[in-house]
C-alpha positions, 0 to 999 in steps of 0.5 A: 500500500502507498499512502500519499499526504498533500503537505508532503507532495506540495513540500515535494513538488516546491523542492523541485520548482515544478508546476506539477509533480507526479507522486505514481506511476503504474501503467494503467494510470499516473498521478500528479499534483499541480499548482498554480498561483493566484493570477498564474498561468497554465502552460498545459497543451492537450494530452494523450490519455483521458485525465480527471481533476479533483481541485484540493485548494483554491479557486479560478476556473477552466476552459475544456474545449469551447466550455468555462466553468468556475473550479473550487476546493472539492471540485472534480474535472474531467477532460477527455484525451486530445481536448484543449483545456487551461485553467485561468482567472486563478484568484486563489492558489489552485492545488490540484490532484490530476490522475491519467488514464492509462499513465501519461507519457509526457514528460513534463505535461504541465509546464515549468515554472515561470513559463 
């Protein structure tokens, strides 16, 4: 069994000056925590796998194809493989735990800091 806590993959994902940091990998899926600051960017493009997004901590919204929606703490995203999408108008620090199904083969899907 693996058990994952939030504070230590935040503190992990900080120490490696990532957005995103992924926790687990197994073939039929992979999981990350990503984040973004108020007023940040989201540098993502379109993924090969299918992804859901269960948003931790913080508020803003996304942008799934042609479709906006507001995201907060406790909300659940799902966005087809191949779809556009980009969260934007962050207002509070977005913490967000993304899961790809089957594992995703980017090496770095969602950016580095500062881009």
């Amino acid at each position: 069994m693996d058990i994952f806590r939030i504070e230590r993959l935040q503190a992990e994902r900080r120490t490696a000056r990532q957005l995103y940091h992924e926790f687990l990998r197994v073939p039929a899926l992979s999981a990350g925590l990503y984040e973004l600051p108020a007023g940040g960017t989201d540098p993502q493009s379109p993924h090969t796998e299918d992804e859901l997004y269960y948003v931790v901590a913080g508020r803003g919204a996304i942008r799934v194809g042609n479709e906006d929606a507001p995201v907060e703490t406790d909300t659940v995203i799902y966005v087809a493989a191949g779809v556009e999408h980009r969260f934007h108008s962050i207002t509070e620090d977005l913490s967000i735990l993304v899961f790809f199904a089957p594992a995703e083969t980017s090496s770095n899907p969602h950016g580095e800091e500062g881009e």
